[in-house]
C-alpha positions as CSV (number, residue, x, y, z in Angstrom):
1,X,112.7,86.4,77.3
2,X,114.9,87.0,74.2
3,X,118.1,88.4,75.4
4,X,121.1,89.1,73.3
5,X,124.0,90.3,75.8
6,X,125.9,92.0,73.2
7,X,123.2,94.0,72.0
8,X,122.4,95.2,75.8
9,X,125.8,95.9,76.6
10,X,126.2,98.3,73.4
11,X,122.7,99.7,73.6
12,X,122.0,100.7,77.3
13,X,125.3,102.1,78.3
14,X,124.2,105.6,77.6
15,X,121.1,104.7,79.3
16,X,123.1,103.5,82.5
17,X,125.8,105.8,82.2
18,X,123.0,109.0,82.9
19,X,121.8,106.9,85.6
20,X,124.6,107.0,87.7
21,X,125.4,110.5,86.7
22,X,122.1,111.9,88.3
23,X,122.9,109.5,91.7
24,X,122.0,106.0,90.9
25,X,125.1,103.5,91.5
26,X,124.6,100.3,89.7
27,X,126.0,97.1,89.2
28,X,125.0,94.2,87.2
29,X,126.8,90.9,87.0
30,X,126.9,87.1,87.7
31,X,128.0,87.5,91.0
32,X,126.8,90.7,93.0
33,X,129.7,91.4,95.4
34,X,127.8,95.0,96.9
35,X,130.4,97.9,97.1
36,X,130.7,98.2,101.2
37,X,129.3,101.3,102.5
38,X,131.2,103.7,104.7
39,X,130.6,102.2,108.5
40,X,132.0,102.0,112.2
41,X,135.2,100.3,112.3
42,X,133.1,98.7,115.5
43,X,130.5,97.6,114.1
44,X,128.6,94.5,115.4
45,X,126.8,91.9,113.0
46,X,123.3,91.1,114.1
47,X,122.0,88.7,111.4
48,X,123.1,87.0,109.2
49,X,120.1,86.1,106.2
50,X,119.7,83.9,103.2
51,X,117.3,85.3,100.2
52,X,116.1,82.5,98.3
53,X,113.7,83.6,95.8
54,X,112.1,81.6,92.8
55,X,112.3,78.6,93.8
56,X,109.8,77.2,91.5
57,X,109.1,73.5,93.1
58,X,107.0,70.9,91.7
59,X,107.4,67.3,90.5
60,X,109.1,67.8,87.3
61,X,112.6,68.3,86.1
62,X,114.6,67.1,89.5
63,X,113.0,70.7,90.9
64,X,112.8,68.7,94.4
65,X,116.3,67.6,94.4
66,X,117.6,71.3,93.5
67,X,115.5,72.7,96.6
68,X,117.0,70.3,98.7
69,X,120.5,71.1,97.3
70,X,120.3,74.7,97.7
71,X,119.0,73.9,101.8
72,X,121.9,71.4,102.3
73,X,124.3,74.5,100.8
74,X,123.3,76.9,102.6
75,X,123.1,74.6,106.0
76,X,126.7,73.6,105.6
77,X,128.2,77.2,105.1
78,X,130.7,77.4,107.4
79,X,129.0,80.7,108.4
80,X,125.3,79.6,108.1
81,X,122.5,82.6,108.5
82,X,120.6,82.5,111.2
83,X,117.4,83.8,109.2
84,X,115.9,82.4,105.4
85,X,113.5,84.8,103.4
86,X,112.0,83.4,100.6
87,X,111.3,85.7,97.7
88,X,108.0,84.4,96.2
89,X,107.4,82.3,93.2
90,X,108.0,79.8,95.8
91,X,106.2,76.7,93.8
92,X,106.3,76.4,90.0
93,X,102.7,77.6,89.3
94,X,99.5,78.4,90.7
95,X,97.8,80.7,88.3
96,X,96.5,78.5,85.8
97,X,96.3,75.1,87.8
98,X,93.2,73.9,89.6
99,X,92.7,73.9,93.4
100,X,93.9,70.3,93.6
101,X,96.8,70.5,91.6
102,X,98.2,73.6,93.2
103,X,97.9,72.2,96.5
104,X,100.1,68.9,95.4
105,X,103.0,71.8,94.7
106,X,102.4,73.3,98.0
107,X,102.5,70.2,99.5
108,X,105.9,69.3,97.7
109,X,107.4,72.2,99.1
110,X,105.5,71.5,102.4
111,X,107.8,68.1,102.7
112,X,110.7,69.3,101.2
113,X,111.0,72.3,104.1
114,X,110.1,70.3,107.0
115,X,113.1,67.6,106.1
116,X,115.4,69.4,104.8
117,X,115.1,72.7,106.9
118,X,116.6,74.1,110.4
119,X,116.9,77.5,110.4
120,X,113.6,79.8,110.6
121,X,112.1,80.9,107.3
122,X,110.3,84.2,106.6
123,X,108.1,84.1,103.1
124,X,107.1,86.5,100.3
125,X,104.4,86.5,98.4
126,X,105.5,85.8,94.2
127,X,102.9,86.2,90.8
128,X,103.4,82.4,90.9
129,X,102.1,81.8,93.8
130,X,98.8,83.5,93.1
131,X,96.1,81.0,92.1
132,X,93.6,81.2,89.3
133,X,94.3,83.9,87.6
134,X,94.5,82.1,83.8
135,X,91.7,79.6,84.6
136,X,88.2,80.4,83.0
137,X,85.6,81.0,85.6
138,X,84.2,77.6,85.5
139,X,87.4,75.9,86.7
140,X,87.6,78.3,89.4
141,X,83.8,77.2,90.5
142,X,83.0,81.1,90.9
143,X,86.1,81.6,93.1
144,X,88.2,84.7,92.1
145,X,92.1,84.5,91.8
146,X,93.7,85.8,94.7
147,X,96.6,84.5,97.1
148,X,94.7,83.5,99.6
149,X,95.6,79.9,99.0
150,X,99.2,80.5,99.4
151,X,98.9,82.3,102.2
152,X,97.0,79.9,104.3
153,X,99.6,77.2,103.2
154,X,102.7,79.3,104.1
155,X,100.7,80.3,107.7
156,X,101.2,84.5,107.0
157,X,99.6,86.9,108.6
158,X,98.2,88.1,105.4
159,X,99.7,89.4,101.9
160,X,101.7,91.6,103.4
161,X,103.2,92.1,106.9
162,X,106.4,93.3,109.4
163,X,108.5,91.8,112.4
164,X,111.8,92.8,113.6
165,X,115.0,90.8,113.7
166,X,118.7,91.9,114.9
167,X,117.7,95.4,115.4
168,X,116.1,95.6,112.1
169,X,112.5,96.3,111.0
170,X,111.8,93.8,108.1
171,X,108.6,95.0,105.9
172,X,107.5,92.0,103.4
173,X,105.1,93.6,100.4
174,X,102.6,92.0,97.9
175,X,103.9,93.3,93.9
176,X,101.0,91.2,92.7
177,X,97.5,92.7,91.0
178,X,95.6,90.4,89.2
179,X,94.0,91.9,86.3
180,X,91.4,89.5,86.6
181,X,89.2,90.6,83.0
182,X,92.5,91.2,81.1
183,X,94.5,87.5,82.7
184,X,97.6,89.3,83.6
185,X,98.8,91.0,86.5
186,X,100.8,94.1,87.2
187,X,103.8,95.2,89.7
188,X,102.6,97.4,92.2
189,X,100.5,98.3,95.5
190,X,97.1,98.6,96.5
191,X,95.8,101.5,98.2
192,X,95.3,100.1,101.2
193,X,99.0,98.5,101.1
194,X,100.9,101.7,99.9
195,X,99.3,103.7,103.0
196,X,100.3,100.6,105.5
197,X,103.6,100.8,104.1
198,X,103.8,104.8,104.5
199,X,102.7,104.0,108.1
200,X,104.8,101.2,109.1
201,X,108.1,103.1,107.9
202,X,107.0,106.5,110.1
203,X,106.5,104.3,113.6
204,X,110.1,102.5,112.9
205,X,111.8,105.2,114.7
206,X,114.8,105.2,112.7
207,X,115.3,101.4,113.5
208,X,117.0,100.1,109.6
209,X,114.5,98.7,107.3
210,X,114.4,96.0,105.1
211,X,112.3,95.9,102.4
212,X,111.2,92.4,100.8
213,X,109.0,92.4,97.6
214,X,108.8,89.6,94.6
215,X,109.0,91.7,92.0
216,X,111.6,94.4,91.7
217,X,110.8,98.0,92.9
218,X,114.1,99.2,91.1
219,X,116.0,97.0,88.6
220,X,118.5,97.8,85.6
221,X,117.7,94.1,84.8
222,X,114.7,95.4,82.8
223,X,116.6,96.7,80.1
224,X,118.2,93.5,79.1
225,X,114.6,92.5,77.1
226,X,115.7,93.1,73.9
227,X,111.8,94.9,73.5
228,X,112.5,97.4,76.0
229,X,113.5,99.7,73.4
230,X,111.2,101.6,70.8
231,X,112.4,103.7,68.6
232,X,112.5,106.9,70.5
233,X,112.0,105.3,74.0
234,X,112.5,102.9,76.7
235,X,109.3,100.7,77.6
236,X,109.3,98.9,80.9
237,X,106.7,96.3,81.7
238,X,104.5,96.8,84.2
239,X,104.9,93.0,84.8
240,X,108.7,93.4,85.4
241,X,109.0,96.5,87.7
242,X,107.0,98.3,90.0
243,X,104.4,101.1,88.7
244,X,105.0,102.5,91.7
245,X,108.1,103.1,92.2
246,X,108.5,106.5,91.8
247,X,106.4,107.0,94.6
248,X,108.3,104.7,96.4
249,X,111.4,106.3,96.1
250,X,109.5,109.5,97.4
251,X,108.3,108.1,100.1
252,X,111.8,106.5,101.0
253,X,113.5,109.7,100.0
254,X,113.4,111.4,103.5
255,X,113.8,108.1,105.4
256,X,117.3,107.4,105.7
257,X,116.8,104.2,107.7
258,X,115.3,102.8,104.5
259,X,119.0,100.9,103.8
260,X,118.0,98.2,101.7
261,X,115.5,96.7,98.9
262,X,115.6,92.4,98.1
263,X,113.8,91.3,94.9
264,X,113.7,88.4,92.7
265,X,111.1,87.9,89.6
266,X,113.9,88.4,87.2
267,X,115.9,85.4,87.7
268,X,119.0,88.1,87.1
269,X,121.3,89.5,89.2
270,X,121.6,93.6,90.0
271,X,122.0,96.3,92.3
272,X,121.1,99.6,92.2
273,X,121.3,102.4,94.7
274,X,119.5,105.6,94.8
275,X,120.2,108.0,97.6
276,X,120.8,106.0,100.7
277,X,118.6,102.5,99.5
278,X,120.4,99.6,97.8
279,X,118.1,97.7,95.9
280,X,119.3,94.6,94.8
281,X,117.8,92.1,92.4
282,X,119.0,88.0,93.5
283,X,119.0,85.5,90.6
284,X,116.6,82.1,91.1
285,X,117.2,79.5,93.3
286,X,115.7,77.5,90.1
287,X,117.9,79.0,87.9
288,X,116.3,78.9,84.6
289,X,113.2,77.5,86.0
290,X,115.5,74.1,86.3
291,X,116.9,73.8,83.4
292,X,120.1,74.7,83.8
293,X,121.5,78.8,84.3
294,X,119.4,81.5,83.1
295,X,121.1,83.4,80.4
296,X,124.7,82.9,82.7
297,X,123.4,83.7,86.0
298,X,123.7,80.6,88.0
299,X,121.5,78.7,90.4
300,X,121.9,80.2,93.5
301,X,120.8,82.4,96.4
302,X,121.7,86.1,98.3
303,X,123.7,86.3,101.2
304,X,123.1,88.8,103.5
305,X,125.0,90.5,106.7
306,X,122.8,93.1,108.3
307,X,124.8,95.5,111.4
308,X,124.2,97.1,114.2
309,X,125.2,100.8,112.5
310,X,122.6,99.8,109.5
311,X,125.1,99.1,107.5
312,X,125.3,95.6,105.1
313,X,127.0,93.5,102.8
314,X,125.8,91.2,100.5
315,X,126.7,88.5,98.3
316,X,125.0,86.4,95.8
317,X,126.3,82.2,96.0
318,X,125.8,80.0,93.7
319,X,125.3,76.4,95.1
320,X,126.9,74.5,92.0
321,X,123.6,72.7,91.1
322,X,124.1,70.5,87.9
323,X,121.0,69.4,86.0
């Protein structure tokens, strides 16, 4: 990605500016300290989370060391969370490595979790994590790309799934469709996985949700592609955001209890918040994929306080990693 800040700062403030005119509030920076909503003087903190999300782990360029640095951070907080959620792209790369290779990443990250890891850990499915998807048919030996793989080595329940923690309902969502004929892949849901979705948020019973997806359903960090812009319009990847999302944002539209939105993919750093859902874009545990900060957003993680009156704050931390 070919960013030039200056450029994207002068070009897309009209385009942001009308965004927040017709009810959008958005903030994009280094370090995301949320605006606090309006909430009970009383209110009661039920959990505390950490939102690691492109991690990127294999053997190269001291990737192990970095995921053991950011675990050792957020373990010594003097507030630790009580809860991790992983964000996807939790190894460096699965879609064009053979079975073999991809399962020496997953067994990287395997070791690195069980020594260096206390506290519970939730994961989400990234494109990353998908296997197969650039190899030729013959490498795969007639098996088709999927992340099957990944999801027997994480232990999920399947691609996509829910539990409930601290009084909230968390829903975790697969962004991923191979396009298996064209190599590439696209943000969005299945049928089968939009409905699900649609179903799970009508039985919550106005319990707050959290949704967790890999790539972003929302993000203003799209615009800071310096191809995004055509002559007369704005083109955003289907890669980079969710299809979908304006169906999304229908179907969250008369749910209320729909408070929040985590995403990674981007290795940037936003928020933005439509009607009563903050969705909020974390930068990448593996900064820029461990070579240092990725166009000034720093290696680092979200912290999140979820309350009893659905109400939360968040803030991203960066864990100081040097290359």
């Amino acid at each position: 990605m070919n960013i030039d800040r200056r450029q994207f700062f002068a070009g897309s403030a009209a385009v942001l500016g009308s965004l927040a005119a017709g009810g959008c509030n958005i903030v994009a920076a280094n370090k995301v300290d949320a605006a606090k909503s309006s909430h009970r003087s009383d209110r009661k903190r039920t959990l505390r989370l950490a939102h690691m999300t492109d991690i990127h782990l294999n053997e190269e360029r001291n990737a192990e060391r970095g995921f053991q640095a950011a675990l050792e951070h957020i373990h010594n907080l003097d507030d630790p969370p009580e809860l991790i959620v992983t964000g996807g792209d939790l190894i460096m790369d699965a879609l064009d490595k053979d079975a073999q290779a991809a399962h020496a990443q997953w067994d990287l990250f395997d070791a690195v979790l069980s020594r260096h890891c206390q506290i519970p850990v939730k994961h989400c499915l990234g494109n990353h994590d998908g296997w197969g998807l650039y190899l030729d048919e013959s490498s795969r030996k007639g098996e088709d790309p999927s992340m099957d793989m990944a999801i027997e080595r994480l232990g999920l329940p399947g691609r996509y799934y829910s539990y409930e923690v601290g009084g909230w309902k968390f829903i975790h969502l697969d962004s991923t469709r191979m396009q298996t004929q064209k190599k590439s892949y696209l943000a969005k849901l299945d049928d089968e996985q939009y409905e699900w979705l649609n179903q799970q948020l009508a039985s919550s019973d106005g319990r707050p949700v959290v949704i967790i997806s890999h790539i972003p359903i929302v993000s203003a960090t799209v615009f800071l592609y310096e191809d995004t812009a055509k002559e007369t319009e704005l083109i955003v990847p289907g890669a980079c955001m969710h299809l979908d999302s304006g169906g999304l944002l229908g179907m969250f539209k008369d749910r209320p209890n729909v408070k929040l939105a985590l995403s990674g993919h981007m290795h940037l750093i936003d928020r933005v918040d439509i009607r009563q859902t903050s969705f909020i874009c974390d930068g990448a545990v593996s900064g820029s994929w461990w070579q240092g900060d990725y166009h000034g957003f720093d290696e680092g993680y979200g912290l999140v306080d979820l309350y009893d009156d659905g109400s939360f704050e968040h803030q991203y931390v960066a864990y100081n990693w040097k290359v």
